[in-house]
C-alpha positions as CSV (number, residue, x, y, z in Angstrom):
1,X,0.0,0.0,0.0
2,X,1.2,3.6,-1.0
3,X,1.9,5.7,1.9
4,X,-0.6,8.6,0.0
5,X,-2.9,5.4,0.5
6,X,-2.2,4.7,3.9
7,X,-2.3,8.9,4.4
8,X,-5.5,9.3,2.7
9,X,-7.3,6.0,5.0
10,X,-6.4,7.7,8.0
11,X,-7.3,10.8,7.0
12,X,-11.3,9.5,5.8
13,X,-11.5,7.2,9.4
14,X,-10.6,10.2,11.6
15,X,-13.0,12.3,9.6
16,X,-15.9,9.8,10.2
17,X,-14.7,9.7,14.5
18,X,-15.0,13.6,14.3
19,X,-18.3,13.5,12.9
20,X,-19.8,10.1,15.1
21,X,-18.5,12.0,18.0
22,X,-20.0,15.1,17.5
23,X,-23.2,14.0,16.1
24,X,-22.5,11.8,20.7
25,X,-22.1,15.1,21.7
26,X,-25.2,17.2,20.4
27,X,-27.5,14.5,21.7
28,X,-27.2,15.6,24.6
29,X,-26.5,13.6,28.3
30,X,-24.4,10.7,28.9
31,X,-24.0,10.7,25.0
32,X,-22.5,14.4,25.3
33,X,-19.7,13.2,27.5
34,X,-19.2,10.3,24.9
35,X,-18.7,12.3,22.3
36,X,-16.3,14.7,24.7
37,X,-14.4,10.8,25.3
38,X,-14.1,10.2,21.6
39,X,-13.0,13.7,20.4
40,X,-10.3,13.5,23.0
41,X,-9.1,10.4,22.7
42,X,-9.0,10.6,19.2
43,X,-7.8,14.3,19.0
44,X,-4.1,13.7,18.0
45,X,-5.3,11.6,15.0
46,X,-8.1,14.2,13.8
47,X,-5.2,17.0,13.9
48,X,-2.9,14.5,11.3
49,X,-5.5,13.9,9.4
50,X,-6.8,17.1,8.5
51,X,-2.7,18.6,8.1
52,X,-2.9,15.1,5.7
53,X,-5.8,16.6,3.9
54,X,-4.5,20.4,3.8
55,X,-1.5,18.9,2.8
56,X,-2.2,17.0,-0.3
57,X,-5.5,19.6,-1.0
58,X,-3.8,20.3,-4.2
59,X,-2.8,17.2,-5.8
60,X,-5.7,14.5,-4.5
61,X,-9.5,15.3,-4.9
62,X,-10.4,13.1,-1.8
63,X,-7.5,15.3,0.1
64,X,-9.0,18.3,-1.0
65,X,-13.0,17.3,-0.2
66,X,-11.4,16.1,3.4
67,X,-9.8,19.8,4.2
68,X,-13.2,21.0,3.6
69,X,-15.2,18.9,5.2
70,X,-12.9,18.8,8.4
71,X,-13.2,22.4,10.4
72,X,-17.4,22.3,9.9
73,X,-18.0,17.9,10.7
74,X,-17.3,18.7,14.2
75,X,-17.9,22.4,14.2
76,X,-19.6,22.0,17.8
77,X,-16.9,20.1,19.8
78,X,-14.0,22.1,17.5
79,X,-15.6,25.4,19.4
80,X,-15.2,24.5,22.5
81,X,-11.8,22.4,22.5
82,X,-10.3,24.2,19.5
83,X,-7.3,27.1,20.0
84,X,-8.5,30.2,18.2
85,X,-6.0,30.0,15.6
86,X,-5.9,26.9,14.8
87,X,-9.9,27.2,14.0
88,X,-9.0,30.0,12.1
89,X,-6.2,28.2,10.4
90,X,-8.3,25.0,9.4
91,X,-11.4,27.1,8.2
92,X,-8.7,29.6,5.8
93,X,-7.8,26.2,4.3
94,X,-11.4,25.1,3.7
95,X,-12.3,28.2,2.2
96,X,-8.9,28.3,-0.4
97,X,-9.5,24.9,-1.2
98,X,-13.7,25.5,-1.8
99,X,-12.8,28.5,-3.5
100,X,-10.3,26.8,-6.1
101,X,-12.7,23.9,-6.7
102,X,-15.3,26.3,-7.2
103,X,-17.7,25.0,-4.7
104,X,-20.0,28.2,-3.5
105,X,-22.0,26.6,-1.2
106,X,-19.1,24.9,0.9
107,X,-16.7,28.2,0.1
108,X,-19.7,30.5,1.7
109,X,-20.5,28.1,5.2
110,X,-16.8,28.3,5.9
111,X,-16.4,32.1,4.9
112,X,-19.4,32.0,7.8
113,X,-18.3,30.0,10.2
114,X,-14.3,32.0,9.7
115,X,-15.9,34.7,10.4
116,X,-17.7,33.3,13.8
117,X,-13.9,32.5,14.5
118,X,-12.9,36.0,14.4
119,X,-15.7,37.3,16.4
120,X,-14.8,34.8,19.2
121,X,-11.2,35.6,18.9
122,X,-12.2,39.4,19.4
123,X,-11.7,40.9,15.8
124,X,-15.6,42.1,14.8
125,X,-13.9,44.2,11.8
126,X,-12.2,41.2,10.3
127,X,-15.4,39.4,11.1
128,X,-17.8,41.9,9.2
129,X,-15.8,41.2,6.1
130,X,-16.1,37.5,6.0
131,X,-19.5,37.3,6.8
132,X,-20.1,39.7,4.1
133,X,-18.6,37.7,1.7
134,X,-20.8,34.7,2.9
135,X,-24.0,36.3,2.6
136,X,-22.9,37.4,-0.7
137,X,-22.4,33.8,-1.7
138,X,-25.4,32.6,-0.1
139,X,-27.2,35.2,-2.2
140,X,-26.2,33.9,-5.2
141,X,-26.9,30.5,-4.3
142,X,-30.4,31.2,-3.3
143,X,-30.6,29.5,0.1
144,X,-32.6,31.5,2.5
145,X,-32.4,30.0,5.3
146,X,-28.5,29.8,5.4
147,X,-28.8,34.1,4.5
148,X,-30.7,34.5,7.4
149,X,-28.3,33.0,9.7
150,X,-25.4,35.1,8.2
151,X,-27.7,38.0,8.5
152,X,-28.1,37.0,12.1
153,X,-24.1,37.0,12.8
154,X,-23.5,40.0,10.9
155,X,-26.1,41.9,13.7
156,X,-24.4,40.2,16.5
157,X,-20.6,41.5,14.9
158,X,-22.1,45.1,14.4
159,X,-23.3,44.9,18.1
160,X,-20.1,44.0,19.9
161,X,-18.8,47.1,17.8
162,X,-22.2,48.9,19.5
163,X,-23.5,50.2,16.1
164,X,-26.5,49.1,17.3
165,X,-28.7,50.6,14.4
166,X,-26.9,48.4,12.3
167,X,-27.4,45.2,14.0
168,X,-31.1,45.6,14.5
169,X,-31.7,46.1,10.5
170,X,-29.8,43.2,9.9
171,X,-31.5,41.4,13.0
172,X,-34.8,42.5,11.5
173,X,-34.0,40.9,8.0
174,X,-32.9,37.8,9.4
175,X,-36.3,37.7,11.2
176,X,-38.5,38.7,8.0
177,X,-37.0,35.7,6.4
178,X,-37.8,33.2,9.1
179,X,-41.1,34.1,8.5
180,X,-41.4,34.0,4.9
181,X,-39.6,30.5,5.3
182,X,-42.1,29.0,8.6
183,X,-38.5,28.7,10.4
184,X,-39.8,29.1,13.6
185,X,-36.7,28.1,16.1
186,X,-34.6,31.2,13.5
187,X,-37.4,33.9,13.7
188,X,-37.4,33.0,17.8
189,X,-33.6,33.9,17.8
190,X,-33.7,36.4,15.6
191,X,-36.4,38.3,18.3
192,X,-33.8,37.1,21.2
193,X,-31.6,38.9,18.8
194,X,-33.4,41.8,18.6
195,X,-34.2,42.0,22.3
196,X,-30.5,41.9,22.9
197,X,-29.9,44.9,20.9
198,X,-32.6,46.8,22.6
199,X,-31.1,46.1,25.7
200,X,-27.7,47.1,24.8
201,X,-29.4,50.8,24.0
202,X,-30.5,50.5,27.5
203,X,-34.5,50.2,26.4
204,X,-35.3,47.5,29.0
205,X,-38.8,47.2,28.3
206,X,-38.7,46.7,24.0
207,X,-35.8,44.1,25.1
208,X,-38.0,42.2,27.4
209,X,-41.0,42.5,24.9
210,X,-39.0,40.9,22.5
211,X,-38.1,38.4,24.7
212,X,-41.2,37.2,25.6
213,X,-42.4,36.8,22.0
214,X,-39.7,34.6,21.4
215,X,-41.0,32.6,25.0
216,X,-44.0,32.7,23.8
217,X,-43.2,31.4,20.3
218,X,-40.7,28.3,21.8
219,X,-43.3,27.2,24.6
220,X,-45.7,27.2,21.5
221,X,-43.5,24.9,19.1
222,X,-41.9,22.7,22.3
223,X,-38.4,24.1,21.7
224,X,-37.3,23.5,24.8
225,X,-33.4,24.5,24.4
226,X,-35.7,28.1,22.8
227,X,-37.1,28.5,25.9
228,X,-34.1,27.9,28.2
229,X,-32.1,30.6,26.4
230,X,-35.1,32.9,26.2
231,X,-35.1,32.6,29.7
232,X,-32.1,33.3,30.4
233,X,-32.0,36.6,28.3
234,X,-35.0,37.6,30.2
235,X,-33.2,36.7,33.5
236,X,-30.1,39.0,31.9
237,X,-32.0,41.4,31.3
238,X,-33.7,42.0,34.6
239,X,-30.9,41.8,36.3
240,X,-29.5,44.8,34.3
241,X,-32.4,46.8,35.7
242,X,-32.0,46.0,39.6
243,X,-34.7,43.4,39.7
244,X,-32.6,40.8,41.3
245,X,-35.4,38.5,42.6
246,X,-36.8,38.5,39.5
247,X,-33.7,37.7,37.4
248,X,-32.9,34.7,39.8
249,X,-36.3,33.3,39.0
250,X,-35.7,33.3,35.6
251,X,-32.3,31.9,35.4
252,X,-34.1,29.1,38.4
253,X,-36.4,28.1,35.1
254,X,-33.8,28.1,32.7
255,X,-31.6,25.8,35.1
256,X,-34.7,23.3,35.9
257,X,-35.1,23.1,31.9
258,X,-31.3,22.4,31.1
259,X,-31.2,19.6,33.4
260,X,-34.3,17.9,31.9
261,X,-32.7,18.2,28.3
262,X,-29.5,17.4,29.6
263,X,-28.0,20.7,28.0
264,X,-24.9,20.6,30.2
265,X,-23.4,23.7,28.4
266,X,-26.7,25.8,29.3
267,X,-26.5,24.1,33.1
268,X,-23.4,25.7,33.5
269,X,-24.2,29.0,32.1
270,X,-27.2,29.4,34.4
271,X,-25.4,27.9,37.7
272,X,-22.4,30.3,36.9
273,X,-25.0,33.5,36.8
274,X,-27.0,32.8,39.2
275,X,-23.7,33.0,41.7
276,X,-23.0,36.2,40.0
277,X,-26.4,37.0,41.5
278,X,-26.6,35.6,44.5
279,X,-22.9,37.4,45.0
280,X,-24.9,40.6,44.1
281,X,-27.8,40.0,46.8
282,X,-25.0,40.0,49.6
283,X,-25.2,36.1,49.8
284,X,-21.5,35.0,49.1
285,X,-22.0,31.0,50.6
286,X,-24.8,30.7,48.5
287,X,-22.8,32.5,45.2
288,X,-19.9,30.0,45.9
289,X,-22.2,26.9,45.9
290,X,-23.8,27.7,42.2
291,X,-20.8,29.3,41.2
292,X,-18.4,26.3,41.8
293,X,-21.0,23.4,40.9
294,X,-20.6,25.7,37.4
295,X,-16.5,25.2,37.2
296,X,-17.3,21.6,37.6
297,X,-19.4,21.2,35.1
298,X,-17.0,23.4,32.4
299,X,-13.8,21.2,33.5
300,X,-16.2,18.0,32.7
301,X,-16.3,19.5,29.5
302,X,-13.2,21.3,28.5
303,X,-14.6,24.4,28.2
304,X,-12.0,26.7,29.0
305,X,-13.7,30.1,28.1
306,X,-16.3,29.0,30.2
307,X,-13.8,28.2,33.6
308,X,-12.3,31.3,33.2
309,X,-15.6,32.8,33.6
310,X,-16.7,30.7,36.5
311,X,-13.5,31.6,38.2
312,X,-14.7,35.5,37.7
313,X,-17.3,34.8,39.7
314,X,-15.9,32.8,42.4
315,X,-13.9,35.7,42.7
316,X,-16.4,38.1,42.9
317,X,-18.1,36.2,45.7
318,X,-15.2,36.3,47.7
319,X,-14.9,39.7,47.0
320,X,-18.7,39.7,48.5
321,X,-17.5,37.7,51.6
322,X,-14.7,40.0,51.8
323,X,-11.7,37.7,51.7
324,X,-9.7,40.0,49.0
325,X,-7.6,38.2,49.1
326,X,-8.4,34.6,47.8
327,X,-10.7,36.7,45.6
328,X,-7.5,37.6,43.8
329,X,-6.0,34.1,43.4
330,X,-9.4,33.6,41.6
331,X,-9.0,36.6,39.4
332,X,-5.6,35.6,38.3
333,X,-6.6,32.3,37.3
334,X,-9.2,33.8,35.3
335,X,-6.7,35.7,33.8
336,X,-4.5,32.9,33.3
337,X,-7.1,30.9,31.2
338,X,-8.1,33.6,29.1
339,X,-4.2,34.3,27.6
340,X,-4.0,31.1,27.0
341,X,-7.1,30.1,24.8
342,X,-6.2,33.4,23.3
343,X,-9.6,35.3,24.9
344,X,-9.1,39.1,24.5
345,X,-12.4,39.8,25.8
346,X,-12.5,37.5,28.6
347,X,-8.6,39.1,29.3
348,X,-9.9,42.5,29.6
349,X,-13.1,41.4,31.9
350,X,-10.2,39.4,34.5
351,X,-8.1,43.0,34.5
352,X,-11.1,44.4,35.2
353,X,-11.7,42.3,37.8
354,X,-8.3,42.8,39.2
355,X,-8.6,46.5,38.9
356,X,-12.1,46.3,40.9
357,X,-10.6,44.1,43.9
358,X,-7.5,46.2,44.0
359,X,-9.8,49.0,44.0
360,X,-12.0,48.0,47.1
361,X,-8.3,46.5,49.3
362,X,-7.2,50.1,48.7
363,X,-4.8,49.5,46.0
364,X,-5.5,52.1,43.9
365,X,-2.3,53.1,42.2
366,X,-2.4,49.2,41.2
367,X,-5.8,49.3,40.5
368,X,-5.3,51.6,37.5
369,X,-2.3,49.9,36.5
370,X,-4.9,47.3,35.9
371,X,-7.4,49.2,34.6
372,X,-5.3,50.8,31.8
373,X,-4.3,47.1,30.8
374,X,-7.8,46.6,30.2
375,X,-8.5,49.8,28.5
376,X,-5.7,48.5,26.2
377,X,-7.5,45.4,25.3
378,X,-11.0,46.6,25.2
379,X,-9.8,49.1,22.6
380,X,-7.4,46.3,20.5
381,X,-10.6,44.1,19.9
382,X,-13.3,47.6,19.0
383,X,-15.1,46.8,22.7
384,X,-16.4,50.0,23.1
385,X,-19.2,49.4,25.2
386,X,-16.4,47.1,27.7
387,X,-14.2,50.5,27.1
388,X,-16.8,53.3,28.5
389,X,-16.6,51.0,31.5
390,X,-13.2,50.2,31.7
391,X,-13.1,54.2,31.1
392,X,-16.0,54.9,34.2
393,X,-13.5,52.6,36.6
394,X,-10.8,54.3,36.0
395,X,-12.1,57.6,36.6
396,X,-13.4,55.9,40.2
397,X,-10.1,54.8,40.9
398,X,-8.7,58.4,40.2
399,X,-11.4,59.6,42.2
400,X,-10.6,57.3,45.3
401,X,-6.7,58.7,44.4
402,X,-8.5,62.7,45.1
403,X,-6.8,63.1,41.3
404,X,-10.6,64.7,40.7
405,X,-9.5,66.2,36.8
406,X,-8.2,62.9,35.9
407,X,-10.8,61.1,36.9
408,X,-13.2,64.1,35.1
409,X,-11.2,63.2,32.5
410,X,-12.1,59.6,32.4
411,X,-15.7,59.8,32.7
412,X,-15.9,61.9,30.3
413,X,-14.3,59.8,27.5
414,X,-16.9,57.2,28.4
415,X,-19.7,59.7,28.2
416,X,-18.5,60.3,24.8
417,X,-18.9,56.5,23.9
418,X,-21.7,55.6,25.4
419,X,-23.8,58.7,23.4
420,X,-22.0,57.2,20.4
421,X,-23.4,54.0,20.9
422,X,-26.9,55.1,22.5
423,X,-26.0,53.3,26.4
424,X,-28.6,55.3,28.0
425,X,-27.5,53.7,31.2
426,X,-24.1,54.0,30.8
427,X,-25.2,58.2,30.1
428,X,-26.5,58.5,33.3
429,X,-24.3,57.0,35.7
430,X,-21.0,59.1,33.7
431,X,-23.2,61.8,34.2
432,X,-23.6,61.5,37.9
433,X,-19.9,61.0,38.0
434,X,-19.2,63.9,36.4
435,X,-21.1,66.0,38.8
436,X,-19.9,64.5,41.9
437,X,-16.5,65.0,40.6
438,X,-17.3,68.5,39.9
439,X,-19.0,68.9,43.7
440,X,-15.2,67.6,44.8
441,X,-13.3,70.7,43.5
442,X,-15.9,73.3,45.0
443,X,-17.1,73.6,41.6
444,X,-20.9,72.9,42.1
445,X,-22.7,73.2,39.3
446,X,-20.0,72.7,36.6
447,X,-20.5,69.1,35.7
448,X,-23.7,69.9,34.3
449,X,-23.0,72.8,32.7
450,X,-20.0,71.1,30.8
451,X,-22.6,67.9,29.7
């Protein structure tokens, strides 16, 4: 047997493992850790086949269908395992070799799901341009449903940018096609969509309005993994106005749902914000509890992003229970995780974290030091609604340093962001900042004046 042969076997078998073990893993339950077991086991193999596959792309059809097929056949475990650039790597390769073969419909999902890379790996701008592409393609092709979904991402990129206007018209199209099309589980997320956007501009009513049609709308068609995330949004978005109690009951029906569909991923995601929660109500044994049954549950599945969150929120617990201290240990772990997998955003969120602590142990030279790290960040990956508060923190810690004009200066630059992006919310509170500051220097009066 040739050794292309022998190359090209492998390369088909480990194909066909990545797919049976994700296909394991979106059932759901004990098959979901089964699928975890295969991909793992068998993760050294799928790497050498698909660098077979890239590899001899040019000079063997099979090779080249392979290199295609390989980034999307296990698009859901690749996710959540996958370094950032590596994913980005395997999907440039797909697209190159689609592209050359002249196969539009495979060229455009990759273009989409490269660009779903970059917006994880914090480049939106990069992002926009792929996805563009895509829907272009899919446009030509004719498939609707696949134009929605792009339309769909393209919102979500042009709202981590905070052009807000943007991502609802694109939202909005995404949604008009659902309905044309009957695709009930896409027009429910494209109102989850929507809602999110709303809430972003800091209208909390339209985003909960949206929210509950797309409850309504998943309770109505049995979706239950529809209605978990719905409620979850709705629980988000509560607790962004001050309604606590209310959020917690929300993310309570999200969590009893997950468990019953055995949606481990979403489990983890409500136990892990309901300590955040709890941490906010003053109840720091109870935070810990949810927070670290979460950690579990993202170590069973290798989900680093996720520790590293979980670990931001065992942190801030401690922070509620006042041990500073072995809040920080937390925080630098969080930290840790997130440089590793190559997670700008989640980098910037564990300095901020750091900055905060420092902040409240009286650190506040350090604080800032941490603060402008994640100013840095926020502004490397276009963050700007993570900048105005990155921005507003700084001008606290300033303040807590009696360096009043710095921190005037501070608030200020995120009052200019947040009218740019419409944070209502975000408005007020630089606002009040501002004024207070003002009041500091003897200068009452002047912080309104200057807004």
């Amino acid at each position: 047997m040739k050794m292309d042969e022998v190359g090209r076997r492998h390369a088909g078998y480990y194909l066909e493992r990545l797919r049976s073990a994700s296909e394991l893993y979106a059932q759901g339950g004990e098959s979901l850790l089964q699928g975890l077991r295969r991909f793992d086991n068998d993760w050294a193999n799928i790497r050498a086949g698909q660098a077979w596959s890239e590899g001899f792309s040019g000079e063997d059809e099979i090779a080249a269908r392979y290199c295609i097929e390989y980034p999307n056949v296990g698009a859901n475990l690749l996710m959540l395992r996958q370094h950032p650039n590596e994913r980005i790597h395997w999907l440039e390769a797909a697209v190159s070799v689609a592209r050359r073969l002249g196969d539009r419909i495979r060229e455009a999902e990759n273009l989409c799901n490269l660009g779903v890379a970059f917006l994880l790996f914090g480049e939106p701008l990069r992002a926009i341009q792929l996805l563009e592409q895509a829907l272009t393609k899919q446009r030509e092709i004719g498939n609707r449903e696949a134009e929605g979904s792009v339309l769909d991402i393209l919102g979500t990129a042009y709202a981590d940018l905070g052009q807000m206007s943007n991502a609802i018209d694109f939202f909005e199209e995404a949604l008009r096609i659902a309905r044309e099309a009957g695709g009930t589980s896409h027009e429910g997320r494209a109102l989850l969509n929507i809602g999110a956007a709303y809430a972003n501009l800091g209208d909390i009513q339209e985003a909960i309005n949206f929210y509950e049609k797309a409850l309504a709308l998943f309770v109505e068609v049995k979706d239950l993994n529809g209605e978990a995330l719905s409620l979850r949004n709705l629980g988000t978005i509560y607790a962004t106005a001050n309604q606590t109690e209310k959020a917690v009951a929300q993310y309570e029906r999200a969590l009893s749902i997950d468990r019953e569909i055995s949606n481990r991923l979403g489990e983890g995601a409500d136990l892990g914000r309901l300590g955040e929660l709890y941490a906010r109500m003053g109840q720091g044994e109870t935070a810990l509890e949810y927070t670290l049954r979460a950690v579990r549950i993202s170590r069973e599945l290798g989900d680093r992003r996720g520790e590293a969150e979980c670990l931001g929120n065992i942190g801030t617990a401690y922070v509620q229970l006042g041990e500073l201290a072995k809040s920080l240990e937390y925080f630098e772990a969080q930290l840790a995780i997130t440089r590793e997998v190559s997670d700008r955003r989640g980098s910037s969120r564990a300095l901020g974290n750091l900055g905060l602590a420092h902040r409240k142990m009286g650190d506040f030279d350090l604080a800032v030091e941490y603060f402008q790290a994640a100013l840095g960040t926020t502004r490397e990956i276009s963050d700007p609604r993570s900048e105005s508060l990155v921005l507003g923190n700084l001008g606290l810690a300033y303040a807590s340093l009696s360096q009043w004009q710095r921190a005037i200066e501070y608030y200020e630059q995120a009052l200019v962001i947040n009218k740019r992006i419409r944070n209502r919310h975000g408005e007020e509170t630089n606002v009040r900042d501002i004024d207070l500051a003002y009041k500091a220097l003897g200068d009452v009066g002047r912080g309104k004046e200057s807004i």
